[in-house]
C-alpha positions as CSV (number, residue, x, y, z in Angstrom):
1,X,0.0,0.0,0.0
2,X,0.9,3.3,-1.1
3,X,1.4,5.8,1.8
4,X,0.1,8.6,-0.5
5,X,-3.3,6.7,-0.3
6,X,-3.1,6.2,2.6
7,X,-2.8,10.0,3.3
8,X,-5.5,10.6,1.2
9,X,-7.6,8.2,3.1
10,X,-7.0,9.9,5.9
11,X,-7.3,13.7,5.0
12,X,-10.7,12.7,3.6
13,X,-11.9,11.5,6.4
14,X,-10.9,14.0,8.5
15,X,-12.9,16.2,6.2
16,X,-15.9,14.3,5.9
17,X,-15.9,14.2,9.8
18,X,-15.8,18.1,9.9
19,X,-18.4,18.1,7.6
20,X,-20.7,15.7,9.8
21,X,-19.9,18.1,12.6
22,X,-20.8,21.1,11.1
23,X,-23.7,19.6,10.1
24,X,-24.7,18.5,13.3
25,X,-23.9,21.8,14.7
26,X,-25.9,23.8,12.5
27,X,-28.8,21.3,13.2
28,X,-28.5,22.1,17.1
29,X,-28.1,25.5,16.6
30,X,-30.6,26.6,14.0
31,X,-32.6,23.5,11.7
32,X,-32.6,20.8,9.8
33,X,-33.4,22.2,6.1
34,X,-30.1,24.9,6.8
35,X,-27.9,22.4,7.5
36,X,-28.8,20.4,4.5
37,X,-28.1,23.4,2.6
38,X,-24.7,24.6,4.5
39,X,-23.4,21.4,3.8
40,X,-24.0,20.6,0.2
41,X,-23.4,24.2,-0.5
42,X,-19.5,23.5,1.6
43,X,-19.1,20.4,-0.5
44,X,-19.9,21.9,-3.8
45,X,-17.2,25.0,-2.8
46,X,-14.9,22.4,-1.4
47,X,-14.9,20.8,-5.2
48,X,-15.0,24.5,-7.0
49,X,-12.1,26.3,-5.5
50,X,-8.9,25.5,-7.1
51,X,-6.7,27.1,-4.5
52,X,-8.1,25.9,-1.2
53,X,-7.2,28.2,1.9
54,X,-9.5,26.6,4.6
55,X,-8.7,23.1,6.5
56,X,-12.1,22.6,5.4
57,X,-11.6,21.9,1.6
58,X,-8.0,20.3,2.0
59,X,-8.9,16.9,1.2
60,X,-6.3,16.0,-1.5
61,X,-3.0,15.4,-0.4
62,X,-0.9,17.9,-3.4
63,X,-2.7,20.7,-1.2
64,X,-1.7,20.0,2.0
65,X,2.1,18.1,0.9
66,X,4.0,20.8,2.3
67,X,2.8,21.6,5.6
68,X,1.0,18.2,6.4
69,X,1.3,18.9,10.4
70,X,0.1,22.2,10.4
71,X,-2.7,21.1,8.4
72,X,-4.0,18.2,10.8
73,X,-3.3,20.7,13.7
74,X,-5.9,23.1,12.0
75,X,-8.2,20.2,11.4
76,X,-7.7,18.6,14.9
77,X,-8.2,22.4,16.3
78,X,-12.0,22.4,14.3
79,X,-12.9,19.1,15.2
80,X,-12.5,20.2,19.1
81,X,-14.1,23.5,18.8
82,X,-17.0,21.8,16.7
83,X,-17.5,19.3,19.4
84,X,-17.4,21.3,22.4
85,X,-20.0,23.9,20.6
86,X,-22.0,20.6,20.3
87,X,-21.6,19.1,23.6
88,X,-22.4,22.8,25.0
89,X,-25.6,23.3,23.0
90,X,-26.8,19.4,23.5
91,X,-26.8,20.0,27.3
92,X,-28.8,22.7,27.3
93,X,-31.8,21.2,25.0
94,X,-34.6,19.9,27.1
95,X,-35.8,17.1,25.3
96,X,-38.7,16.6,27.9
């Protein structure tokens, strides 16, 4: 196996995670229809953009070959700040 697939494996799964977190955020925070249409409207700019300057949209490898660490920090960083907004918001729903 290829460690070049395997990095792409793994930067587009990070990204697909963020994506399911921002979805899930957006739900909590506001409804179901806007996330549906943040998220296919992130994808669809995530496929546009040739020169990709968020973590968001780095999800081939030639993008990110240079700074690889600082890359998965960023990623890492919005994972944790997209769970703790989730985790915060989820505790104050009353489901009751």
């Amino acid at each position: 196996m290829d460690s070049y697939v395997t990095w792409i494996f793994l930067c587009l799964s990070l990204n697909l995670y963020i994506h399911a977190l921002l979805w899930l955020a957006i739900k909590l925070f506001f409804s179901v229809e806007a996330a549906h249409i943040m998220t296919v409207a992130l994808f669809y700019a995530g496929v546009r953009i040739v020169q990709p300057y968020a973590p968001l949209y780095y999800s081939m490898y030639e993008h990110i070959s240079p700074q690889v660490m600082v890359v998965f920090l960023l990623e890492a960083a919005a994972i944790a700040i997209l769970v703790m907004l989730i985790l915060w918001r989820a505790k104050k729903i009353d489901y009751f």
